[in-house]
C-alpha positions in Angstrom: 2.8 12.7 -57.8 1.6 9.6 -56.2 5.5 9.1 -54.3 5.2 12.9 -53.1 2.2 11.8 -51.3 3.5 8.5 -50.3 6.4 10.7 -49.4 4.9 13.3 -47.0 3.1 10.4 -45.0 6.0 8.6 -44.1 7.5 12.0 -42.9 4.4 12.7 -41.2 4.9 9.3 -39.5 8.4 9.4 -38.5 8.1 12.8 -37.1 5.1 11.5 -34.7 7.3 8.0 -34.0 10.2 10.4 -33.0 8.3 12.6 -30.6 6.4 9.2 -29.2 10.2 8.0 -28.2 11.4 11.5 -26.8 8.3 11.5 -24.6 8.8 7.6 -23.5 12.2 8.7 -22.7 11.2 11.5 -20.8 9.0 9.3 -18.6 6.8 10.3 -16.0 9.9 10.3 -13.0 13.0 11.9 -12.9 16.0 10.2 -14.0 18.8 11.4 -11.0 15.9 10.9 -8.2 13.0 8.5 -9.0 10.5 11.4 -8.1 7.8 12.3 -10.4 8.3 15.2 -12.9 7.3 18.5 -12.5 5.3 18.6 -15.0 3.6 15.0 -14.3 2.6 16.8 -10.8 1.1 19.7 -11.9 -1.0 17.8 -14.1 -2.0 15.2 -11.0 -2.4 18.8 -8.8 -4.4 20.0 -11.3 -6.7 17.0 -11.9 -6.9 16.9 -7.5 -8.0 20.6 -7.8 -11.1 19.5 -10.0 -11.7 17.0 -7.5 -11.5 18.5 -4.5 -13.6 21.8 -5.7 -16.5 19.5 -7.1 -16.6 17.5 -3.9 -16.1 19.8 -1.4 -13.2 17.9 0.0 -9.7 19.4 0.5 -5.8 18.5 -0.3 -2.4 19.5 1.0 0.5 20.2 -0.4 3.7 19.9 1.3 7.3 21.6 0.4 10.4 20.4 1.4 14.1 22.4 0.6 16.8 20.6 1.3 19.4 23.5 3.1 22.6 24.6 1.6 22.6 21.7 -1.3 24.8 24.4 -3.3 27.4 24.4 -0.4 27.1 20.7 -0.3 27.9 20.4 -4.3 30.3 22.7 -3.6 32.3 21.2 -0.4 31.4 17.5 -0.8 31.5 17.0 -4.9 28.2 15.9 -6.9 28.0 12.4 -5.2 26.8 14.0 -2.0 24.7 16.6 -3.0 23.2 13.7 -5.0 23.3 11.5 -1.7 21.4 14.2 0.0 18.6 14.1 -2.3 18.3 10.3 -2.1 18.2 10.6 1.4 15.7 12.9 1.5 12.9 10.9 -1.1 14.2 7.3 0.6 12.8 8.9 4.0 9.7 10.8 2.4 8.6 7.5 0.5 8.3 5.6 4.1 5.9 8.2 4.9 3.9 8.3 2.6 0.4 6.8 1.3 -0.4 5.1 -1.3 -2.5 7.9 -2.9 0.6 10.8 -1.9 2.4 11.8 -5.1 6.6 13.4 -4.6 7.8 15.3 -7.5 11.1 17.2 -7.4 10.5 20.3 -8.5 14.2 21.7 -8.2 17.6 20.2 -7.3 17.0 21.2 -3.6 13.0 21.3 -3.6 10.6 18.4 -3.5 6.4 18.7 -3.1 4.1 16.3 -1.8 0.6 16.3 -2.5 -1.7 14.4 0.1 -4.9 14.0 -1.3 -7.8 14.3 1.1 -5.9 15.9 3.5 -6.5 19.4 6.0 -4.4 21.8 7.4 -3.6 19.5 10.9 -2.7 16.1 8.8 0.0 18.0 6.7 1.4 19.7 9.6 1.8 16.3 11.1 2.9 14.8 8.1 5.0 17.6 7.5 6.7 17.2 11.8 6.8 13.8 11.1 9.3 13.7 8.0 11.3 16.5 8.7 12.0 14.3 12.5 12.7 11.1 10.0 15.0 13.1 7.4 16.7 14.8 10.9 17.1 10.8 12.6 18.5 9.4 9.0 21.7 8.5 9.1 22.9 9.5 5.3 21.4 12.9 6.6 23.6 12.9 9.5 26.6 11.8 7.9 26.1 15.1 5.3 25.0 17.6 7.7 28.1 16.5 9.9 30.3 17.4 7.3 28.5 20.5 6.1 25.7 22.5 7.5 23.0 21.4 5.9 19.3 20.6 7.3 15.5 20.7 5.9 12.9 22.8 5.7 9.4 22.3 4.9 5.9 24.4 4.5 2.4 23.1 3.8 -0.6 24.8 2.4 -4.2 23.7 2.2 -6.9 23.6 -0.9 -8.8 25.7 0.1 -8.0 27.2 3.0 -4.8 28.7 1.8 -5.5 29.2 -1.9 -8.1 28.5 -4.6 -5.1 27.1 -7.5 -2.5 25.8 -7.7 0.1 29.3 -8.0 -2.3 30.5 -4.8 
């Protein structure tokens, strides 16, 4: 009776040392990009929502799609669809502050959330990498080859949306 017991513990604790290593694995950035997760952003979005509705302040989010990265897997092979992506982050992440998070949300779509930020800063933001991602040369060199480009929107806590679906 007493090894049953002993038994079911040690299960128990395997089990929880196994799901501790898949989560360290999983990490808080993506593995092909260096962006944060998804889900590490909607968590961070979520936590910026709180903030910004108990202090009256506001946020922005910013979307960027990179254009035709299907053809561009398609034409070029997996190393410059992958190239187009880097490209894309390396140029982003010179923009950024500090306080900014990037997550890639899909193969061709990144967000950037800019904390303490209105309408007018992410539109500048927003002019001011998609002129840096158009003046990069690894852009270049892809969109030469294939026609390929990026496009971005931003929205505003709350002036566009009360959550983070809105």
């Amino acid at each position: 009776r007493d090894a049953a017991v002993l038994g079911q513990f040690a299960a128990t604790g395997l089990k929880t040392a196994g799901k501790f290593a898949a989560l360290q694995r999983q990490g808080l950035r993506d593995r092909e990009t260096g962006a944060y997760t998804l889900s590490y952003f909607i968590d961070y979005a979520t936590k910026e929502i709180y903030k910004a509705r108990r202090y009256g302040r506001s946020f922005s989010l910013v979307t960027f799609s990179i254009d035709n990265l299907l053809l561009v897997l398609q034409r070029l092979g997996p190393p410059a669809a992958r190239q187009a992506q880097h490209s894309v982050l390396k140029v982003i992440s010179h923009i950024i502050r500090d306080a900014d998070v990037v997550a890639r949300a899909t193969d061709s779509e990144f967000y950037v959330l800019l904390p303490e930020t209105d309408y007018f800063g992410a539109l500048m933001f927003l002019r001011r990498s998609l002129q840096a991602v158009h003046d990069d040369p690894d852009a270049k060199a892809i969109s030469q080859q294939v026609d390929s480009g990026l496009t971005g929107g931003a929205a505003t806590f709350p002036r566009d949306g009360d959550d983070f679906d809105e």
